[in-house]
C-alpha positions in Angstrom: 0.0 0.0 0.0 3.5 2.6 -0.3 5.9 3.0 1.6 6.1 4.4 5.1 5.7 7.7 6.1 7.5 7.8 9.2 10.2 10.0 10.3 11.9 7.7 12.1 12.5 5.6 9.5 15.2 4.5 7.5 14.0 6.6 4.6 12.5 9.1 6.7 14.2 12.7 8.1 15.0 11.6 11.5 17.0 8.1 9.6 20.0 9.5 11.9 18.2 9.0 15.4 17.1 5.1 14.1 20.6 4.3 12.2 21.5 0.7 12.3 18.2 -0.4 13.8 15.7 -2.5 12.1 12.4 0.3 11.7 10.0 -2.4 10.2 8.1 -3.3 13.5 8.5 0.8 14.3 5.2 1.9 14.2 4.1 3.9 12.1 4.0 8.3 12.4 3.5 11.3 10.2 0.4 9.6 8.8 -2.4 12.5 8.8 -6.1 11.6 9.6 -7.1 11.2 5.9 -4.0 9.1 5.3 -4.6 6.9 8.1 -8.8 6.7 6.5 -7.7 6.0 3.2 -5.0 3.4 4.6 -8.2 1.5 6.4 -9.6 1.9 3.3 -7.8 0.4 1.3 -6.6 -2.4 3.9 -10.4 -3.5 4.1 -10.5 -3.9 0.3 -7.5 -6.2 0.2 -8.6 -8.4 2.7 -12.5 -8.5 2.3 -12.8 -7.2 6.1 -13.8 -3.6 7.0 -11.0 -1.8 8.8 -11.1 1.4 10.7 -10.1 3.9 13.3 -11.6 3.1 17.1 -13.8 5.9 18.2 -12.5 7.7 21.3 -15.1 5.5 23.9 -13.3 2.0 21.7 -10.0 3.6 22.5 -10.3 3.9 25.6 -11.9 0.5 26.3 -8.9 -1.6 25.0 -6.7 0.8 26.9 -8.1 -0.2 30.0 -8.7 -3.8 29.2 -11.6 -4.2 32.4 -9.3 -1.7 34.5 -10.8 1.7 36.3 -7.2 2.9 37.6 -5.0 5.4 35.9 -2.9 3.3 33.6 -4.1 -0.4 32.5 -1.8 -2.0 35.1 -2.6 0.4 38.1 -2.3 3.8 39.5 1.7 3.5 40.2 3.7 5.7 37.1 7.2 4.2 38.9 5.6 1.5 36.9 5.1 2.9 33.4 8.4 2.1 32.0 7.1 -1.6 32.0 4.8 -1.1 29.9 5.4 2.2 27.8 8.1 4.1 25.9 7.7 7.4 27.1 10.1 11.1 28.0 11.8 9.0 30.7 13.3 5.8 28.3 12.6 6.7 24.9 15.2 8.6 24.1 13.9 11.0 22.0 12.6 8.4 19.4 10.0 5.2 18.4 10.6 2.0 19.1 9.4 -1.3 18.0 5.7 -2.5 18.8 5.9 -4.9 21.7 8.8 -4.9 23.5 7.0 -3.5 26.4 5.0 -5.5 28.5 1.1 -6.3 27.1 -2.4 -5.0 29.1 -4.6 -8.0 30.5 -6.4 -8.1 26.8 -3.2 -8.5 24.7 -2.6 -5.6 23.5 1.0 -3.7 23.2 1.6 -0.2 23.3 -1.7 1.6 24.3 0.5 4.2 26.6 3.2 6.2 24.7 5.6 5.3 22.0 3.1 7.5 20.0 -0.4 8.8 19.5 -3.0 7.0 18.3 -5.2 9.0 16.0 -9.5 8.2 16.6 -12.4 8.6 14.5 -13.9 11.2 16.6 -14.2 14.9 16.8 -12.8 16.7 19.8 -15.3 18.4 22.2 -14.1 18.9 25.4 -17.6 18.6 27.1 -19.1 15.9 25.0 -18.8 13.1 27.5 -20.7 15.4 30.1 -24.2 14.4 28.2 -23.2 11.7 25.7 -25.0 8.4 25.8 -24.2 5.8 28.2 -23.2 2.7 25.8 -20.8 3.5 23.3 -20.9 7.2 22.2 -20.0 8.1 18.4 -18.4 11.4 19.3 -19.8 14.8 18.7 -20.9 15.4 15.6 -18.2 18.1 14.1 -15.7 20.4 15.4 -12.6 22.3 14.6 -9.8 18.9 15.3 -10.2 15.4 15.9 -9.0 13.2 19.0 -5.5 11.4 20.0 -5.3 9.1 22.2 -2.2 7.1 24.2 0.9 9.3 25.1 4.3 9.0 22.8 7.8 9.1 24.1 7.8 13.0 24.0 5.6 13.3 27.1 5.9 12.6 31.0 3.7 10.0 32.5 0.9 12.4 33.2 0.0 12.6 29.5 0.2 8.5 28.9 -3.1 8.1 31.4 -5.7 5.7 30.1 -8.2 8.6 30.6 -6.2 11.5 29.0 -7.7 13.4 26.0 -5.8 15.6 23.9 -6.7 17.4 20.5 -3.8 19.0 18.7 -4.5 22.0 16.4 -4.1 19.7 13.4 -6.1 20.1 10.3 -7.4 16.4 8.5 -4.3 16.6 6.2 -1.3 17.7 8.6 1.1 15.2 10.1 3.2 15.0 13.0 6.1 12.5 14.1 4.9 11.8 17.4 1.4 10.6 16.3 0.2 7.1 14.6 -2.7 4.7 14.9 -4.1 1.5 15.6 -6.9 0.4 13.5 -10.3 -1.4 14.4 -11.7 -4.4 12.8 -15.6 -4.5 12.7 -18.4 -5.4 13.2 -17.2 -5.8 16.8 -19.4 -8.4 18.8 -22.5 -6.6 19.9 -21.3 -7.2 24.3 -18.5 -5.4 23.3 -20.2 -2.5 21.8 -22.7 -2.6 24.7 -19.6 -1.8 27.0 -17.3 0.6 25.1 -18.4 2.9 27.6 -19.5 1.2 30.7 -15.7 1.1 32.2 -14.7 4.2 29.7 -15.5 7.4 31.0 -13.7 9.5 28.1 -14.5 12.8 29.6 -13.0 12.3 32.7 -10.1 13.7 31.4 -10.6 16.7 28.9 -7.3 19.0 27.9 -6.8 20.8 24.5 -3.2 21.5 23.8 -1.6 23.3 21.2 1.6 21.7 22.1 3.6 18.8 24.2 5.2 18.5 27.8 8.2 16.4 28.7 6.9 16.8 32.5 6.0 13.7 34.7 
């Protein structure tokens, strides 16, 4: 489907910070929204499956794989590092999908290394009066959601509940954010409980920028 986008890649503008590593299991960034649409696009032709970004509420879900506490192994951040590339070990750079320890569902990554992009719209007070069981997102706004941390921010930014929205326009790009993709239909209990143990607005920030701060 073309090549990689990424800038920390061996093609890519930040080659020098990766040099001598293999990138192929990097994941990967400077994919905008519409590339990322068009890449699910395209995915769920070739395979006869429908592919596409997780709204904020699915995000959020997997994150937390049945968990309520700040991160999907607890409320400790001494313990991040276990489980996430972020400002304390990254070193300024990606690194390879799982190397880091998995959530109780499997999954690899959901704090830091990078941003995930999600299907929704950003509105800071949309969780306040969105419906119980699975909410779509509002219905427009000015930038879409990221999800997850990267290994640019402190801990504080890599919470299971933090929400961020990055003045980004549908086409721009940015080499600390990437995305997971969602296959569907997903079984109708799982839709049921996107947001049972999700509470997406529990955390609400806009930023126009990143911290390196714990």
């Amino acid at each position: 489907m073309g090549t990689t986008p990424s800038y920390f890649s061996m093609g890519g503008r930040g080659a020098d910070h990766v040099s001598g590593k293999d990138t192929s299991r990097h994941p990967v960034e400077t994919a905008s929204w519409e590339d990322v649409t068009e890449f699910c696009k395209r995915l769920s032709a070739k395979e006869g499956k429908t592919y596409r970004l997780p709204t904020e509420a699915e995000w959020e879900y997997a994150c937390r794989a049945g968990t309520t506490t700040l991160y999907c192994f607890g409320d400790d951040p001494a313990s991040l590092g276990e489980f996430a590339w972020y400002y304390r070990n990254a070193g300024g750079k990606t690194h390879p999908v799982g190397e880091k320890k998995r959530n109780a569902w499997g999954l690899h990554d959901m704090h830091g290394n990078v941003y995930e992009w999600c299907a929704d719209w950003y509105g800071k007070d949309y969780y306040a009066g969105s419906p119980p069981d699975d909410p779509p997102g509002p219905d427009g706004a000015s930038h879409r959601v990221i999800r997850g941390g990267s290994g640019m921010v402190g801990a504080r930014d890599c919470r299971a509940a933090y929400r961020l929205a990055l003045p980004l326009g549908p086409g721009d790009t940015a080499n600390t954010l990437g995305f997971r993709v969602a296959a569907v239909p997903l079984s109708k209990s799982s839709q049921g409980q996107a947001n049972k143990q999700a509470e997406p607005g529990a955390e609400a920030e806009a930023s126009q920028g990143e911290t390196t701060s714990d």
